[in-house]
C-alpha positions as a Markdown table, in Angstrom:
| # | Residue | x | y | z |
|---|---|---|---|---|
| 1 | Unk | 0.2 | 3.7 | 21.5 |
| 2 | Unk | 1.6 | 2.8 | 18.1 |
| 3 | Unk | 3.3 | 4.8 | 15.9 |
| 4 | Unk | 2.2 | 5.7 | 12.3 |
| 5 | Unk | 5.0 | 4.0 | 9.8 |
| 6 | Unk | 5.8 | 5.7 | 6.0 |
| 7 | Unk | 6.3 | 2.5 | 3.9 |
| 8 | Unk | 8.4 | 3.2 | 0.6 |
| 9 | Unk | 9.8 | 1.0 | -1.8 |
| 10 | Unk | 6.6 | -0.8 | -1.7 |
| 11 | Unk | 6.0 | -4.0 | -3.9 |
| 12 | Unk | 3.6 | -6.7 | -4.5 |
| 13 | Unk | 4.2 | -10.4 | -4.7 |
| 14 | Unk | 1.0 | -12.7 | -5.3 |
| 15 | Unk | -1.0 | -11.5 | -2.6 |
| 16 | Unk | 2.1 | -10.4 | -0.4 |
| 17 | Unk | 3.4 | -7.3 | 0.2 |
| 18 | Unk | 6.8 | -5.6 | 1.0 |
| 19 | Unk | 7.2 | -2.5 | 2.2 |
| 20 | Unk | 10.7 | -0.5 | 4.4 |
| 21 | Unk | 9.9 | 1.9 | 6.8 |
| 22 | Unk | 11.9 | 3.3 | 10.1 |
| 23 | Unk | 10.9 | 2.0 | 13.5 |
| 24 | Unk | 10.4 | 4.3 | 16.8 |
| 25 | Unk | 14.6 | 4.1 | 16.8 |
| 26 | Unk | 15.2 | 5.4 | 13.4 |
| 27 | Unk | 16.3 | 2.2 | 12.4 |
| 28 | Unk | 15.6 | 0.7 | 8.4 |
| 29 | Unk | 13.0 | -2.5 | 8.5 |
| 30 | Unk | 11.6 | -4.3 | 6.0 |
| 31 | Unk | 7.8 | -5.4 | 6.9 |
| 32 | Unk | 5.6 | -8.3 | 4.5 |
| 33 | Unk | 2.6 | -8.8 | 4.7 |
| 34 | Unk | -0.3 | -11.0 | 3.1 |
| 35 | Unk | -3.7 | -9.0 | 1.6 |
| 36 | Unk | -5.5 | -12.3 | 1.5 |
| 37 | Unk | -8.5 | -12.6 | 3.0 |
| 38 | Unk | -8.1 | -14.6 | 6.5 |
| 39 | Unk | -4.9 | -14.9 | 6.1 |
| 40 | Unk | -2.8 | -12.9 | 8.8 |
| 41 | Unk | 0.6 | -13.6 | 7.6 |
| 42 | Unk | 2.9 | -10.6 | 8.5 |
| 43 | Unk | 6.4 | -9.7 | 9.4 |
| 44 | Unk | 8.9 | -7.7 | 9.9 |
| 45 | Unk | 12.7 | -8.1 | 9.1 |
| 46 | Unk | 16.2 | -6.2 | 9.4 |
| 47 | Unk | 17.0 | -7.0 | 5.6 |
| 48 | Unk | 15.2 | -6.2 | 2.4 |
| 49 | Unk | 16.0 | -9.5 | 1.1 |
| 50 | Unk | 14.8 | -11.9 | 4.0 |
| 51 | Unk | 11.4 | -9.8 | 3.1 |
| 52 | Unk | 11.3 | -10.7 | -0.1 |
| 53 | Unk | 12.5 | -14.1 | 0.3 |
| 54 | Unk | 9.3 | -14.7 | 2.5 |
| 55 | Unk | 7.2 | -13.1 | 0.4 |
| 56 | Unk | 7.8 | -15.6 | -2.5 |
| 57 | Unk | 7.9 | -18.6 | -0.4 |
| 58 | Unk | 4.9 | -17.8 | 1.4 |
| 59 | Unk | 1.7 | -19.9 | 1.1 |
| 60 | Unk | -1.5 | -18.7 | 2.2 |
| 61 | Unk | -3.5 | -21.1 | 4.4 |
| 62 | Unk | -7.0 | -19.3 | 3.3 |
C-alpha cells in the first residue's frame, strides 16, 4: 500500500514539476515530474537542486 505524500514548495518548469515531500522514514525528498501527455518522466531525489536541475534539462520524448 502506498502512502499519501504532502508536496510543498511546489514549482513548474515547462511542463515539469517539482515538488518536496517526506517519505514513509520522515526523511526530506525532492520528486519531478513531467505533466506531458505520454510522457512518464518522474523522479525522485535527496536534493532540491538535482530536482531542479533535471527538471530544466529534461526533454519530453512525446
Amino acid at each position: 500500500m502506498s502512502a499519501q505524500h504532502r508536496f510543498r514548495h511546489v514549482i513548474r518548469v515547462g511542463p515539469v514539476q517539482v515538488a518536496t515531500y517526506n517519505d514513509d522514514r520522515g526523511r526530506e525528498k525532492h520528486a519531478t515530474a513531467c505533466t506531458a501527455p505520454d510522457c512518464g518522466f518522474s523522479s525522485d531525489y535527496h536534493d532540491r537542486a538535482a530536482a531542479e536541475l533535471a527538471a530544466h534539462t529534461h526533454r519530453c520524448q512525446a
